[in-house]
C-alpha positions, 0 to 999 in steps of 0.5 A: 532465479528471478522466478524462486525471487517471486515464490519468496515475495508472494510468500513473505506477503502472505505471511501477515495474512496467515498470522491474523488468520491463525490468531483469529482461527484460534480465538487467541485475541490476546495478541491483539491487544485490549480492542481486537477490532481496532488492531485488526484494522491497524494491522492490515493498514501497516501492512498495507503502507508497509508493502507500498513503501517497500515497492517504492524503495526497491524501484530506487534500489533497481534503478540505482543497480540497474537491475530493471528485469526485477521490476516485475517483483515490484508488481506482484508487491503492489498487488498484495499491497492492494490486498491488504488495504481491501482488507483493510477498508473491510475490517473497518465498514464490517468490524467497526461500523457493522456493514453501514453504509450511510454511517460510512458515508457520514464518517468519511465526510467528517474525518479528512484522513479516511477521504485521504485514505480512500484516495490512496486505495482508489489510486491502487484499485486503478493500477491493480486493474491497469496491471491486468495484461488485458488491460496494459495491451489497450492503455498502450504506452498510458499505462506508464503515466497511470503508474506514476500516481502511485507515488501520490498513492504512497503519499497519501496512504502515508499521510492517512497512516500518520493522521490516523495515529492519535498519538505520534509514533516513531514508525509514524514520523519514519514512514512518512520521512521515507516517503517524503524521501522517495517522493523527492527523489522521483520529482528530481529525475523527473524534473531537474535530472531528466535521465532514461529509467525503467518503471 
C-alpha cells in the first residue's frame, strides 16, 4: 500500500513538469500566456510553494490520524518540492537575466522578495542533502532540528510568492493564510501543548 502511495506521489509531481515539458516540445506557447518567460517562472514558483504547502498539511493530517508510517510520502514531496524551485531560480538567471550573474546579484540585493526567496531554496537545499541517508546517519538525532527550518522555509517562500505578485490574487492571500495556519499550528505543540509527535 504504502509503496503504490509513493508510484502516485512521485507521479502527480511530475505531472507539472511534463505538461511545461510538452507545451515547450511543441512550441504551443499560446498557453503560456502574452510573456511565456515570465509564466514559466510563475509556474514552476506555483508549483514549488504548492508542493511545500502540501508536505506541510499532510504532516498535520499524519499526526491528526496518527498515521506516522506515511511521513515518508512527505519526504519525497519535499524533494520534488526542491525540484521545482531549482527550476524555478533557473527560469529566471537563464530566461530572464541570460545567465548574468553580476545582474543577478544586482537584482537580488535591490529586490527584498528575491533575498526572502532564495532563503527559502537555501533552507530546502539543506534539508534535501540532509535527507540523503548518508547524511542522516552522521547528523544523528540533529537532523531533526535541521527539518524544523522548513517551516521557515514554508514562510518565506510564501511570503516571496506573495511579494512577487504585482497585483493581490486570491491564491495569494490563501497560501499565505494556510501557512500562517500551519505555522501557528506547530509553534502551539511545540510551545504551549507540548505533546510526542513524529516528524
Amino acid at each position: 500500500m504504502l509503496k503504490m502511495l509513493r508510484v502516485v506521489a512521485h507521479s502527480l509531481s511530475a505531472l507539472p513538469a511534463l505538461w511545461l515539458a510538452c507545451v515547450l516540445l511543441t512550441g504551443d506557447e499560446t498557453q503560456l500566456g502574452a510573456d511565456p518567460i515570465k509564466e514559466i517562472q510563475h509556474f514552476l514558483g506555483f508549483t514549488a510553494i504548492t508542493i511545500l504547502l502540501i508536505v506541510f498539511v499532510l504532516g498535520i493530517i499524519f499526526n491528526l490520524l496518527k498515521q506516522f508510517q506515511l511521513q515518508i510520502l512527505r519526504r519525497a514531496l519535499g524533494l520534488w518540492g526542491w525540484f521545482y524551485a531549482i527550476l524555478h531560480i533557473a527560469s529566471y538567471f537563464l530566461l530572464e537575466l541570460g545567465g548574468d550573474l553580476s545582474l543577478f546579484l544586482q537584482e537580488l540585493v535591490s529586490r527584498q522578495y528575491l533575498i526572502i526567496g532564495l532563503g527559502s531554496f537555501l533552507i530546502l537545499t539543506l534539508m534535501s542533502v540532509s535527507s540523503l541517508p548518508a547524511v542522516k546517519n552522521v547528523m544523528g538525532k540533529s537532523w531533526r532540528y535541521v527539518h524544523k527550518l522548513g517551516y521557515f522555509a514554508l514562510l518565506f517562500g510564501a511570503i516571496h510568492y506573495y511579494w512577487s505578485v504585482k497585483n493581490i490574487t486570491l491564491a495569494s492571500i490563501v497560501y499565505l493564510s494556510l501557512t500562517a495556519i500551519i505555522v501557528i499550528w506547530e509553534l502551539y505543540f511545540s510551545f504551549i501543548h507540548k505533546k510526542p509527535r513524529a516528524m
